[in-house]
C-alpha positions in Angstrom: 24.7 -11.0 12.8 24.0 -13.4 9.8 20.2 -13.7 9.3 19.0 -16.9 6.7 15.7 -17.2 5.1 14.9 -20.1 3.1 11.7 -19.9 1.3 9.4 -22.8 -0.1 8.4 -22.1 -3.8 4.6 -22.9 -2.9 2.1 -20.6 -4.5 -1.7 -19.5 -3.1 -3.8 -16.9 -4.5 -2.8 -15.0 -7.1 -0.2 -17.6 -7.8 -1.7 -21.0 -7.3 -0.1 -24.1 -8.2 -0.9 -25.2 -11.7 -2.7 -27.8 -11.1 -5.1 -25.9 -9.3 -5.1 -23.4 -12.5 -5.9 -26.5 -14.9 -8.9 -27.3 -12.7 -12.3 -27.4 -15.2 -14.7 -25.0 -15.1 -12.6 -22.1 -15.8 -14.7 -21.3 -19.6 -11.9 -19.4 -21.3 -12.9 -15.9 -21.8 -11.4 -12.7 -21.2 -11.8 -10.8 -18.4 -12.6 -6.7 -19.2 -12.0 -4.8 -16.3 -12.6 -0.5 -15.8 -9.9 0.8 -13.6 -9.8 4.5 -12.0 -7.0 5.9 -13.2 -4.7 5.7 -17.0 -1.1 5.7 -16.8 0.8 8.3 -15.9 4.6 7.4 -17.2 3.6 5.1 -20.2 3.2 2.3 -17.5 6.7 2.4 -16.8 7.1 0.0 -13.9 9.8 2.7 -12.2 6.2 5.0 -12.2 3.5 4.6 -10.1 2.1 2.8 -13.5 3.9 -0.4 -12.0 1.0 -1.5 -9.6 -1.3 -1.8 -12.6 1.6 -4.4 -14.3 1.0 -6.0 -11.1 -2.8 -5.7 -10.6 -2.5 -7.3 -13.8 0.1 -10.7 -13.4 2.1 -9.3 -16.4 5.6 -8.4 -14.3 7.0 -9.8 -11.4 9.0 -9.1 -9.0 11.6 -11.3 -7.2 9.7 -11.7 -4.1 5.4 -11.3 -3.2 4.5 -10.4 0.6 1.7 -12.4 2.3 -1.0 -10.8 4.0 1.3 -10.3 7.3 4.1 -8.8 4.7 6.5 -11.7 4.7 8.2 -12.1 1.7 7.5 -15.3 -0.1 9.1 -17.1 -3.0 8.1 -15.7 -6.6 11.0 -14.9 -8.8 13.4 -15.8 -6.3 13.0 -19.2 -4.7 15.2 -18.4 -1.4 17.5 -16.0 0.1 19.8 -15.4 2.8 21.6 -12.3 4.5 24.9 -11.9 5.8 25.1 -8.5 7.6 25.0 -5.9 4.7 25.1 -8.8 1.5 21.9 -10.4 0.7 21.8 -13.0 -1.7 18.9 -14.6 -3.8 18.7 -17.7 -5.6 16.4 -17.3 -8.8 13.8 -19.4 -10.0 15.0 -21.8 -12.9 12.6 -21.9 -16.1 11.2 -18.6 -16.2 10.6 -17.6 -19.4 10.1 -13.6 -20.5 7.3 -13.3 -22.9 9.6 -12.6 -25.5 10.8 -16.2 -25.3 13.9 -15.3 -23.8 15.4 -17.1 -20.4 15.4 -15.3 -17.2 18.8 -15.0 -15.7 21.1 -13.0 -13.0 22.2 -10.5 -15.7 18.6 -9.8 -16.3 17.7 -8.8 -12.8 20.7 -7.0 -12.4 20.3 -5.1 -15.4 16.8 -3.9 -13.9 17.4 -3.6 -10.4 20.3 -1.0 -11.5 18.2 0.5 -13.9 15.5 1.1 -10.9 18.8 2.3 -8.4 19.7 4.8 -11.0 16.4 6.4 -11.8 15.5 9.8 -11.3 13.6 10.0 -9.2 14.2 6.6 -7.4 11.4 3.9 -7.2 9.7 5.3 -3.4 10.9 2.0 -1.8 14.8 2.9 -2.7 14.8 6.5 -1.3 17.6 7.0 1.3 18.9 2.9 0.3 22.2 2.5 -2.1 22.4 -0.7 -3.4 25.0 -2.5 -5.1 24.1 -5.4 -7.3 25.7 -7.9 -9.1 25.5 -11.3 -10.6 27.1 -14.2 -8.9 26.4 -16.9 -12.2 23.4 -17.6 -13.7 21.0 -17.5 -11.1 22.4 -16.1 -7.9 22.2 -12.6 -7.4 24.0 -10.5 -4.7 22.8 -7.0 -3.0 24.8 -5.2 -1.1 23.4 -2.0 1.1 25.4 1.1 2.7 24.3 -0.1 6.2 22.7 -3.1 7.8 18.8 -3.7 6.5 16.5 -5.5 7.5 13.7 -5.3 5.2 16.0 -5.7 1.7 13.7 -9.1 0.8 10.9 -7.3 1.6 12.0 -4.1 -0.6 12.5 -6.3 -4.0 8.1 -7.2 -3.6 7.7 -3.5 -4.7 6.1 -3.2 -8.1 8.3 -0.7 -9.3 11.4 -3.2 -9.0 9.3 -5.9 -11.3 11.9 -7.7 -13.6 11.6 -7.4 -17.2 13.0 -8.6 -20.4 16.0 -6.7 -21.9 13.8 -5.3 -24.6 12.4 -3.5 -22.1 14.9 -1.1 -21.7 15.4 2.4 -24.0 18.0 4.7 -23.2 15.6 6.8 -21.2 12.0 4.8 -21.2 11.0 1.5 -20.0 8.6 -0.3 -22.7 6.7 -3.2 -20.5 4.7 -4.9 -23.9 6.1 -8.4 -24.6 8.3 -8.2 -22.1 7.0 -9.7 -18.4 7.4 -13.1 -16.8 3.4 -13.0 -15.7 0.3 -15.3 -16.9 -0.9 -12.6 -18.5 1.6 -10.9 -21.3 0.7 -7.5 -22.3 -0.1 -7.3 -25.8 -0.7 -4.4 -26.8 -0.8 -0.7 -24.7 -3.5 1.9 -25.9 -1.8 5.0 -24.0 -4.5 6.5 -21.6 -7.5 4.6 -23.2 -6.7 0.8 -22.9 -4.7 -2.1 -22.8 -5.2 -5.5 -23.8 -3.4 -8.9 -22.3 -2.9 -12.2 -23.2 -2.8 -15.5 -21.1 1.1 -16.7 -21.2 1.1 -20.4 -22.3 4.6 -20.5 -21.1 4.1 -19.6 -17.7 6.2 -21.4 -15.0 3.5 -21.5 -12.6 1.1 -22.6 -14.7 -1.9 -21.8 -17.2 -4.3 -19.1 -16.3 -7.7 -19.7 -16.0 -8.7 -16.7 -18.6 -8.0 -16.2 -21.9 -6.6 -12.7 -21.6 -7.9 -9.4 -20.0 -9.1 -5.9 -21.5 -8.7 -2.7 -20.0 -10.1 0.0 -20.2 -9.4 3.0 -18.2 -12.6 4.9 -16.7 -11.5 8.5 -14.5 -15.3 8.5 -14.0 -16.7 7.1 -11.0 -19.9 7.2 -11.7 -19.2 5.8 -15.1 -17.4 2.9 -13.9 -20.2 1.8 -11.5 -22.9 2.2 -14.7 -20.2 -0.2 -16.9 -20.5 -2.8 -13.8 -24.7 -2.2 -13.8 -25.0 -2.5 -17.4 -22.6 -5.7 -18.3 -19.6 -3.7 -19.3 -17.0 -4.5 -17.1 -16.6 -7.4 -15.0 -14.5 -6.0 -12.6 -14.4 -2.6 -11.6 -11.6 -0.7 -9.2 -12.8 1.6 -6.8 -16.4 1.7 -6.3 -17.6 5.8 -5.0 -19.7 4.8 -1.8 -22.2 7.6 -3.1 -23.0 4.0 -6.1 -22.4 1.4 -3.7 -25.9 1.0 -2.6 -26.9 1.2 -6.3 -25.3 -2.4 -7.1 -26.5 -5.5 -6.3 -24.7 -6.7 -2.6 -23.0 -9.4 -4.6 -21.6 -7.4 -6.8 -19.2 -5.4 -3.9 -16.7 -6.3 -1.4 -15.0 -3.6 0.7 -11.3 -3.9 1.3 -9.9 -2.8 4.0 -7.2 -0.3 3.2 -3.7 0.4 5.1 -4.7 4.1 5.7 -5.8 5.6 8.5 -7.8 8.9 9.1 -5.6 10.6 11.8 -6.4 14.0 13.7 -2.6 15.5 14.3 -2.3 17.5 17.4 0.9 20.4 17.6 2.6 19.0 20.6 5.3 21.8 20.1 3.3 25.1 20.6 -0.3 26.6 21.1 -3.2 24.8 23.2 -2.4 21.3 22.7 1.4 21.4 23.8 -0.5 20.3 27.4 -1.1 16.7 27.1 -4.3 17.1 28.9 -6.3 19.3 26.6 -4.8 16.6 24.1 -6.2 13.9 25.9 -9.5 16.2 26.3 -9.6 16.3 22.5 -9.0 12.7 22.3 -12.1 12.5 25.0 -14.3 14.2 23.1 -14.3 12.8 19.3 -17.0 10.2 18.8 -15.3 8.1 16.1 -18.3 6.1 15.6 -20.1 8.9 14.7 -18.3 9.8 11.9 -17.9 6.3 10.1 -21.2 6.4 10.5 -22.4 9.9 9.1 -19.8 10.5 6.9 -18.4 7.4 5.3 -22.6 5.8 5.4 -20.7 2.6 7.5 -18.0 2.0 4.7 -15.1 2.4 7.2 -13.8 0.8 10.2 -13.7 3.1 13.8 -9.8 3.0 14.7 -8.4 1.2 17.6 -4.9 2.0 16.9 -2.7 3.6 13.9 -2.7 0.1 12.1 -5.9 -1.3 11.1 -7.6 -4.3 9.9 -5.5 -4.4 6.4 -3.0 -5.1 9.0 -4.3 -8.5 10.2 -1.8 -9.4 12.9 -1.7 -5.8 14.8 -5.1 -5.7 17.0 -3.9 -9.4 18.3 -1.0 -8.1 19.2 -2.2 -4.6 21.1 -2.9 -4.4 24.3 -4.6 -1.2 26.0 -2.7 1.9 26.0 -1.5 2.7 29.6 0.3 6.4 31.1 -2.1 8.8 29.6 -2.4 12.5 30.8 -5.7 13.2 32.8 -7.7 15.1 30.5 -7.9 18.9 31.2 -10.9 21.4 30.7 -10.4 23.5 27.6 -11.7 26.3 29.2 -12.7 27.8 25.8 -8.7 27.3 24.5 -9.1 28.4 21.0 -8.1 25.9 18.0 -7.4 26.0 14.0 -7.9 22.3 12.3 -6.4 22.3 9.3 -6.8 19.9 6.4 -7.7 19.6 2.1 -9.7 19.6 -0.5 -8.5 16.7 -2.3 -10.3 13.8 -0.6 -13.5 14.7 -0.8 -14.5 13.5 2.8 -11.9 15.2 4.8 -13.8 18.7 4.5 -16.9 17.1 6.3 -14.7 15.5 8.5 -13.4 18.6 9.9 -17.3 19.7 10.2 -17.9 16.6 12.8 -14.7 17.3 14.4 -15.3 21.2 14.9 -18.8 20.8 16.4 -17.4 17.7 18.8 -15.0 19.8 20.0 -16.9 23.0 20.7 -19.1 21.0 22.5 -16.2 19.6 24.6 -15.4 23.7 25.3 -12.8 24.4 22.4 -13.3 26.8 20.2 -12.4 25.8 17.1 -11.7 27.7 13.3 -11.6 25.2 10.1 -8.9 26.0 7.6 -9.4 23.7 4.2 -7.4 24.1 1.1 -6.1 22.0 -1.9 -3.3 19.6 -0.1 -0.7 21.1 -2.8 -1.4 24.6 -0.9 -1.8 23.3 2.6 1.4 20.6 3.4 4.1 23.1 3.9 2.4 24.8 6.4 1.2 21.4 8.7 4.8 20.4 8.2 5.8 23.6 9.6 3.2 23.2 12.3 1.2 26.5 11.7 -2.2 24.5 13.0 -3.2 23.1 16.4 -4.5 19.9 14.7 -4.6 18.3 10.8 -7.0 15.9 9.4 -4.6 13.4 7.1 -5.6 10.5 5.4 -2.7 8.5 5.7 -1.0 5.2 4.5 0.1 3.5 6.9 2.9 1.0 5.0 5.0 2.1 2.5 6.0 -0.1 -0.9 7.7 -2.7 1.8 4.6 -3.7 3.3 5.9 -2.9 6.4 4.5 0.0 8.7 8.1 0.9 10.2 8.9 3.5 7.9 5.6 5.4 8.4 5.5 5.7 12.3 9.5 6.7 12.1 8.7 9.6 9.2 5.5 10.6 11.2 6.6 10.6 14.9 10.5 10.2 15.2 12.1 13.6 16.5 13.4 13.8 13.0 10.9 12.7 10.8 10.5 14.4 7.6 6.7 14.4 8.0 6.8 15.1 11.3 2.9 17.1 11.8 2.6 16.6 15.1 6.4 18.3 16.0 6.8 15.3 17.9 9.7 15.5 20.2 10.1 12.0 22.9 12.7 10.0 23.7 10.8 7.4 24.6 8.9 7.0 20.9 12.3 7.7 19.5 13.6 4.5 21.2 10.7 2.5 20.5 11.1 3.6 17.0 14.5 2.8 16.6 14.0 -0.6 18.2 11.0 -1.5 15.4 13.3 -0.1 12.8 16.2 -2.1 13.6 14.6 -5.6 14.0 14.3 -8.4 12.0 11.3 -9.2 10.0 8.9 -11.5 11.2 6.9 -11.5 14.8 10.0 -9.9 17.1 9.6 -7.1 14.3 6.0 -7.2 14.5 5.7 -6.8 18.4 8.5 -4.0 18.5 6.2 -1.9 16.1 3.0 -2.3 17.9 5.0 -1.2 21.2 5.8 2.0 18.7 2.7 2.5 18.1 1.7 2.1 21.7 4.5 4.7 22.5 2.7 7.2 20.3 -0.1 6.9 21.2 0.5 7.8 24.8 1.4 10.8 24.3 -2.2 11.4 21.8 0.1 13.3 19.6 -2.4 11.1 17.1 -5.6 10.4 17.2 -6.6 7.8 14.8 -10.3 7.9 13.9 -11.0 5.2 11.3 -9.5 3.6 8.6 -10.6 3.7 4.9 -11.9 0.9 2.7 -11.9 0.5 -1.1 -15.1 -0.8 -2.6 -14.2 -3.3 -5.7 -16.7 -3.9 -7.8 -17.3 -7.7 -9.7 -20.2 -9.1 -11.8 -21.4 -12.2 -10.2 -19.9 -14.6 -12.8 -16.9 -13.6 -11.8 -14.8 -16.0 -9.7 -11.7 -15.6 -8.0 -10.9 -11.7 -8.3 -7.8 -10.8 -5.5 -8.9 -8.6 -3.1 -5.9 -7.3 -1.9 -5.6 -4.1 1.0 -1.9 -3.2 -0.9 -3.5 -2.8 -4.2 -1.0 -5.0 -6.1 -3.2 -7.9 -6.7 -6.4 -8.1 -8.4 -6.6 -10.7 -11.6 -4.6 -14.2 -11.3 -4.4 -17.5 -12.2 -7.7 -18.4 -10.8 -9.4 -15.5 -12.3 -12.2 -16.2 -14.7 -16.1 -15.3 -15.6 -18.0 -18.1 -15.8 
């Protein structure tokens, strides 16, 4: 089946039109902004490093995603796809920062240089692509089988296209070398970087001169750099220094992960679906958003939460549960780690819920690096897991399949039904848009029928801006956060 998208070049947000960008008011200064965490891989965009290129509007990739995780135009103005051959039409005028033109070559050159990697950008793994130019700005992808989601793969960070420069024989130099507003100047390894506005840019001029970064591990610290007129915009806000900012100086974000309790379907107490359903019974959700996140946290109504804005209009209640059972005392080991610093207290809420339900329950918590081989193996009756819930694609799919599918390679809950595996297969196989949409809320309803999964809340990230700030991207996928309508007054 031959499936044709044609996309309108209009820009919103982050990538406004540029008369909207010109508007007055804007007052030309730099923006200086404390994020949580340095580079890892000398901000290689084939690294994790490659959301901050975006966070910044320094590289670009050939497609965005809107908040319902379409693609939309960016680099690429349209594209079309003809079984396993997708085809995108690029952008004419784009310049690279290094004054040089963007053209097929160039995207080919990095899309191969992403393919070949090792290890592979996390939105290629188990996808070969072959890629090749089709004159100057036509660009042809070909997969090993028929997929869906190929537009939707090219909006991952790590497949941003860069200048030629860019590319050493075994690194990938980003300075100079985007097709953003803002051109990266100059990168100070783990302590800072420093951007530019882009006079050149083809969709027009940014509102602020340039940005500085500065890169502050610290919590703490980068709440006190907001406090004291430090920063302008801060990543990641602790709740614990929430409350010690002014309320207009905070918005929480909802994320795309959800706190999930994993029950063992395969072996010990909750293989019977009704001391499942009597777990599920028995947590008070509210509770714990409450106590333990202080309110910062939305109480789950499904897997996919509110970063997900289309997926509670599309759910419906949740029908062919088991009755719930008595536990009769049924003894239980919750497992989860260290790392996130809430999970631990978590498990506290959760034990005493559920020895009040009639379980007895024993609390195992270690670092996660010490403590995943054994959930995957399914050594515990349950696991706490703070988990995203879309992948680089946007699109949720890939998450239920990996967690819930008979064969999923992360697979907690030993999850063994044919009828998730078909509503799995079904989401995985559609189109994008709303028939894609609707086939992965039914997988989610599948799943949750069984309460192999009990989703409890789902997280929120508190960004932090001074109040003469105006027009900071508050975006749930973390790509977005300065743009073309960025600017302190």
């Amino acid at each position: 089946m031959s499936v044709t998208v044609i996309a309108v070049p209009a820009l919103s947000g982050c990538f406004a039109s540029s008369a909207a960008s010109d508007s007055a008011g804007s007052g030309d200064k730099r923006i200086r902004v404390a994020m949580m965490q340095p580079p890892r891989s000398g901000l290689s965009p084939l690294s994790d490093d490659a959301f901050k290129l975006s966070r910044w509007s320094t590289a670009e990739t050939l497609v965005r995603l809107d908040a319902h995780g379409d693609a939309q135009p960016m680099l690429a103005t349209k594209w079309r796809q003809d079984g396993r051959t997708w085809t995108f039409e690029l952008r004419e005028g784009v310049t690279f920062h290094d004054g040089t033109k963007l053209t097929a070559t160039d995207v080919v050159r990095s899309l191969r240089r992403a393919a070949d990697a090792s290890p592979k950008p996390r939105i290629l793994d188990g996808v070969t692509l072959d890629i090749a130019a089709e004159g100057t700005h036509t660009v042809r992808i070909t997969t090993a089988d028929v997929d869906p989601l190929v537009a939707q793969r090219m909006s991952s960070p790590q497949l941003s296209i860069l200048a030629a420069k860019a590319y050493g024989r075994k690194t990938v130099n980003p300075v100079g070398a985007g097709t953003g507003p803002f051109e990266l100047t100059k990168s100070g390894g783990t302590s800072y970087a420093t951007l530019d506005r882009y006079e050149d840019y083809w969709g027009g001029r940014a509102k602020a001169a340039g940005i500085d970064v500065k890169y502050i591990p610290d919590g703490t610290a980068r709440a006190a750099a907001l406090r004291s007129g430090e920063a302008d915009i801060v990543e990641a806000v602790p709740v614990s220094q929430a409350s010690l900012l002014e309320e207009n100086q905070i918005t929480e974000v909802p994320m795309p992960r959800t706190n999930t309790l994993y029950l063992n379907t395969e072996s010990g107490p909750f293989r019977a679906p009704g001391l499942r359903a009597a777990a599920r019974e028995a947590i008070d959700t509210r509770s714990i958003v409450k106590g333990v996140y202080e309110g910062r946290a939305d109480v789950a109504k499904g897997l996919l939460g509110p970063a997900l804005p289309w997926a509670d209009g599309l759910r419906s209640d949740v029908t062919g549960r088991a009755e719930a059972a008595g536990p009769k005392g049924a003894e239980i080991t919750i497992g989860t780690f260290t790392d996130r610093a809430e999970l631990p207290e978590v498990a506290a809420v959760l034990q005493q819920q559920l020895q009040e339900a009639g379980f007895r329950v024993r609390l195992e918590i270690r670092e996660y690096a010490n403590i995943e081989a054994d959930a995957l193996e399914g050594k515990f009756d349950a696991f706490i897991l703070s988990r995203a819930t879309i992948l680089d694609s946007g699109d949720p799919a890939a998450y239920l399949y990996s967690d819930f599918a008979s064969d999923g390679s992360f697979n907690i809950a030993q999850l063994a039904e044919a009828e998730v595996d078909a509503a799995l297969d079904k989401a995985g196989e559609t189109p994008a848009g709303d028939k894609r949409r609707r086939a992965i809320i039914a997988a989610e309803a599948a799943v949750l029928k069984t309460d192999a999964a009990i989703p409890m809340l789902h997280e929120r990230v508190i960004q932090g801006d001074a109040s003469n700030v105006v027009g900071s991207v508050k975006d749930p996928r973390e790509r977005e956060l300065i743009g073309l309508d960025t600017y302190v007054k």
